[in-house]
N, C-alpha and C positions, 0 to 999 in steps of 0.2 A: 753527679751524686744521686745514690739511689733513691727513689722514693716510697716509702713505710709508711702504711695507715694502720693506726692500732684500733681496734674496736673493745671497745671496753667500758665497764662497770659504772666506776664512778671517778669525776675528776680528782686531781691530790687534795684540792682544795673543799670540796663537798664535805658538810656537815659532818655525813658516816664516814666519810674517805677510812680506810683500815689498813692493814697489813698488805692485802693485796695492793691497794693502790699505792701504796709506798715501796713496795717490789720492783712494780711496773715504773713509777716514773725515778726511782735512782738509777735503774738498770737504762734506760733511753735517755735521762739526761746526759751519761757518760758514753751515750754513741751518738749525740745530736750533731758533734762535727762532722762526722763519718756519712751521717744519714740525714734526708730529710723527711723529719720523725709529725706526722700528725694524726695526735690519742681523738679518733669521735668517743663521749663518754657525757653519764651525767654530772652537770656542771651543777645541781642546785637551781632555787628557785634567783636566787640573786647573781650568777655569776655572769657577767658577759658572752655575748654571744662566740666572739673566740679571745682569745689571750694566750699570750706569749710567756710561758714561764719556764723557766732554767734552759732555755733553748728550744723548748718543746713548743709547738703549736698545738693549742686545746681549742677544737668546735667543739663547745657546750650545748646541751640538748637536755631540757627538763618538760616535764608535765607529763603528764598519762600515755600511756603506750610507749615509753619514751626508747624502747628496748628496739621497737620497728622504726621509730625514727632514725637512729641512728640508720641501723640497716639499711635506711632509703633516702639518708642524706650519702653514709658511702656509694652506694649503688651509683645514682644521680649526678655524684661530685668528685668524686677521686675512684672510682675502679677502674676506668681507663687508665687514666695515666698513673697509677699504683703499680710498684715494680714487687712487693710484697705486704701480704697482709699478715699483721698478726693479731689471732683471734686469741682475746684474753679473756678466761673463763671467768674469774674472781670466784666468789664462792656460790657459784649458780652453773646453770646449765652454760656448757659457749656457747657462740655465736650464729652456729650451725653451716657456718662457711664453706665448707665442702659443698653445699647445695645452690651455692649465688654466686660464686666465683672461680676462677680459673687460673687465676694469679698464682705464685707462691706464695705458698702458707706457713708459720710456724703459731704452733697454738699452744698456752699457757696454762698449764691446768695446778691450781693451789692444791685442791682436794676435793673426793668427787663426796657428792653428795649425799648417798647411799641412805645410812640409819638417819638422816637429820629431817628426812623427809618426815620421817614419824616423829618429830620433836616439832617442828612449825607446820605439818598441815594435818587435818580431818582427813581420816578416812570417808569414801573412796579412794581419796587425792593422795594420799602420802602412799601407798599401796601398789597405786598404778605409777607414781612417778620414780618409786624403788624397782619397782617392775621393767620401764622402759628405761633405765640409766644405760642398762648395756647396751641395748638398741642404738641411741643415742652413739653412744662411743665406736659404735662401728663402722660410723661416718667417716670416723678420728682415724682408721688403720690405716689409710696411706699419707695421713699427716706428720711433719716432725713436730711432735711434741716437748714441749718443756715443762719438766715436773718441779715443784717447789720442796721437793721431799722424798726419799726412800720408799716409804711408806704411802706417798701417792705413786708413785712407778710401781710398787707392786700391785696396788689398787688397779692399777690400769691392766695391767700383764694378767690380772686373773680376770678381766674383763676381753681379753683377745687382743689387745694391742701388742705388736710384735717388739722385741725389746732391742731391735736395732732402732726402731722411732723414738725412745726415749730417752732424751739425756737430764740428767736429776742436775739442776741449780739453787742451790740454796740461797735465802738471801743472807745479805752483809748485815753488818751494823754500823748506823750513822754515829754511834756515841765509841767507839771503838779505841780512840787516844784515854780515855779515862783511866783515872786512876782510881784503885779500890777504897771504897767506905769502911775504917778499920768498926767492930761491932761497938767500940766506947761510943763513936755518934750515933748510933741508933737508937729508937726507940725500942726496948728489950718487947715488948708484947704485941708489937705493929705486926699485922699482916697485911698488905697490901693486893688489890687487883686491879687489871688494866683490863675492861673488856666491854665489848658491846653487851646491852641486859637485854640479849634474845635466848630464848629457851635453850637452843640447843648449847649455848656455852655456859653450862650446868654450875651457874652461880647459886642455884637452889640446894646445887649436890656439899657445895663452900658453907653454905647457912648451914645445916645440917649438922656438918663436920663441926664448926665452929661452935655448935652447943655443946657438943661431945667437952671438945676444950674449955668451953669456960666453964663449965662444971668443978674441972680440977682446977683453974688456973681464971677465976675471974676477974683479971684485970687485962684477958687480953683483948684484941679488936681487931676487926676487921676494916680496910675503909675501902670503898671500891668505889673505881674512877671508867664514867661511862655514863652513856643514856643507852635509852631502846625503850622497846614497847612492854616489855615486861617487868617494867620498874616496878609498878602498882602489884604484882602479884607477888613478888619479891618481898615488897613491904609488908603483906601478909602473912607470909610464912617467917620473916622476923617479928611481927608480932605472935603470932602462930607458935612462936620459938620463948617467946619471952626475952630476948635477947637485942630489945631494942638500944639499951646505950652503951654495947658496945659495937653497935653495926653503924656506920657513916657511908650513905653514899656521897657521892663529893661530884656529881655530874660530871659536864664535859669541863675538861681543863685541861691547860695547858699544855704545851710540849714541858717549858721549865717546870711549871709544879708535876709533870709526869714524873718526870728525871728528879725531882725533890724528893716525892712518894718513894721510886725505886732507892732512894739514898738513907730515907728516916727507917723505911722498914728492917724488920729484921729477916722478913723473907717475903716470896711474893707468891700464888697464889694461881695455877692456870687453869680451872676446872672443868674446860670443854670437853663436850665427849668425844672431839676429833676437830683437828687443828690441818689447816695446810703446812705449816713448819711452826711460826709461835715468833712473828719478829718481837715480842712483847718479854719473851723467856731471854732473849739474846742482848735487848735492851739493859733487862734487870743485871743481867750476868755480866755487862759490861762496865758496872758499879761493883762489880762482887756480890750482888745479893742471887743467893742460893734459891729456887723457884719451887715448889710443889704441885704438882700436876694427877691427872690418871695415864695409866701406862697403855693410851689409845694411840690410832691413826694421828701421826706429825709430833705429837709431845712427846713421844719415844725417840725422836729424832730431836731433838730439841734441848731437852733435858736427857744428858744421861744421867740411870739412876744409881743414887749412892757415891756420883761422884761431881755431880757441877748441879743437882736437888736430886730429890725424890720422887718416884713415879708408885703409886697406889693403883690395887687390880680394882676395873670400875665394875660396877658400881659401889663397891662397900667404902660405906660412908665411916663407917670404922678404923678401917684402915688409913684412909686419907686422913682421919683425925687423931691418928699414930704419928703420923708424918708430919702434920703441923705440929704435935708434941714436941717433937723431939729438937726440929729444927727452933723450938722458941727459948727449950730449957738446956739442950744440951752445946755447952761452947763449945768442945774440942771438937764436935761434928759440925757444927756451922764454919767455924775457922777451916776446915779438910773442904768444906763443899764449897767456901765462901773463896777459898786459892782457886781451887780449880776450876769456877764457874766464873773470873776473871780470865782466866788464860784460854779456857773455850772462847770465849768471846772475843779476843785477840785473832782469831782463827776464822772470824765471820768477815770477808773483805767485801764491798759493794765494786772494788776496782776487776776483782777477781772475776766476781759472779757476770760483772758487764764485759768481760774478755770473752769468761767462757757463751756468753751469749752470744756476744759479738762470730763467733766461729759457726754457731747454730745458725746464722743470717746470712753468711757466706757459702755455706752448705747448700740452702734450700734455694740463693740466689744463683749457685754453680749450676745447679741439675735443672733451674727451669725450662 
């Protein structure tokens, strides 16, 4: 049985865990018979040192620098005897493996970083680090890459990556048996959002929008489910807005009150200025709830527009508040987006996306 070390982000189980890491570990859970699959990744300040989850072996690695750790617990402890590594970018720089190893490689990329630099760092640093992304990816040209999206394989190809290295896998969805929320259960003026509250997933650009809307329409709301470090500015600009009771954040919650949220709303909400695909959009859609997004990097791939939600040109905060308009007041348009954004999501397989992976793993494992 082969043996696979992933280096990666954050465990499933971690606080932040997100889309990326729910990527990684449904796709590896469904080849742990085939493989013997172990993710180094951070575990949290509370998580055991390793643990055995869905067939997966997790070394947990938490505290400061915890990025080199890993790198020097692999290095140390499984590059030997590793028959392939796969470097998982998450939504950060990889792992820079081309420079430590010699194994076979397939690396992971959600989406690159590019404009978000300038959304979480100060200049110099956002600047330079938008500067050297291509640098960086040049490491990547004789890697087989796996894109999470369209729209990251292009990202990639106009950075010089050659596009026989890149095979585009989208993920699945876990709720995919569901059956549609006809709009009588819902709450008529819910808008709902699933998202980390770091800047660059432009929940400022949703506040914004959603004063537009309650101007005309003041009994609608927004309630958004998440933490992050920008909660606190967030809250100023809905005070800033005057539009404090009908804004709810609702923190970290559950998987079931997620899947509750996606079922009360009457649509959902994806404001990022750039998404690696949007397992979040695929979630909602697998309820029937129709999503609103900008027509950026991954949400173009996600949401198609005008027919499973709507995609607004960013930044007009106008526009996006057209689109919430319409999906809240007009039925026969939610009913048209609410069909089709069910049967999109019928078309999201995790059995699929771990096949087509599975073939990327026998590829880079054939030619080593």
């Amino acid at each position: 049985m082969s043996k696979i070390v992933v280096l990666s982000r954050r465990n499933i189980l971690h606080p932040l865990a997100g889309g990326a890491s729910r990527y990684q570990h449904e796709l590896f859970r469904r080849l742990a018979k085939e493989y013997d699959i172990t993710i180094l990744a951070d575990g949290g300040k509370f998580s055991r040192p390793v643990e055995s989850i869905d067939g997966l072996s997790y070394v947990n690695l938490s505290g400061r620098l915890v990025r080199a750790r890993v790198i020097l617990r692999f290095l140390r402890e499984l590059a030997r005897t590793s028959d392939l590594v796969i470097d998982h970018g998450d939504v950060a720089v990889p792992w820079f493996t081309p420079l430590f190893t010699r194994k076979p490689r397939v690396t992971i990329i959600h989406q690159l970083v590019r404009e978000i630099f300038f959304y979480e760092f100060p200049e110099p640093l956002s600047g330079l680090g938008y500067l050297s992304e291509k640098a960086l990816y040049q490491l990547y040209a004789r890697s087989r890459i796996v894109a999470a999206s369209q729209s990251t394989a292009d990202d990639l190809l106009a950075l010089g990556i050659p596009r026989e290295r890149i095979a585009v896998i989208a993920p699945g969805c876990s709720n995919i048996s569901s059956a549609q929320v006809p709009l009588s259960e819902r709450s008529q003026w819910v808008i709902g959002c699933v998202s980390r509250l770091v800047h660059y997933k432009g929940i400022q650009y949703a506040l914004k929008a959603m004063a537009n809307v309650i101007n005309d329409h003041p009994d609608a709301r927004l309630e958004i489910a998440g933490i992050g470090p920008y909660q606190v500015e967030l809250q100023r600009i809905v005070h800033r807005l005057g539009i404090g009771r009908n804004i709810s954040f609702l923190g970290r919650i559950s998987e079931d009150r997620k899947f509750r949220l996606y079922s009360e709303s009457r649509a959902m909400i994806s404001p990022s200025i750039k998404e690696g695909y949007g397992i979040s959009v695929i979630e909602a859609n697998s309820l029937g709830t129709p999503v609103v997004g900008w027509n950026v990097s991954g949400l173009r791939d996600s949401i198609k527009h005008n027919r499973t939600g709507l995609l607004a040109p960013f930044p007009d905060e106008d526009k996006l508040a057209e689109c919430l308009e319409l999906v809240l007041t007009d039925n026969a348009t939610w009913e048209r987006l609410s069909d089709a954004a069910w049967k999109w999501a019928q078309t999201h397989s995790w059995d699929v996306a771990s096949d087509d992976f599975r073939k990327v793993i026998v590829e880079a494992l054939d030619k080593s």
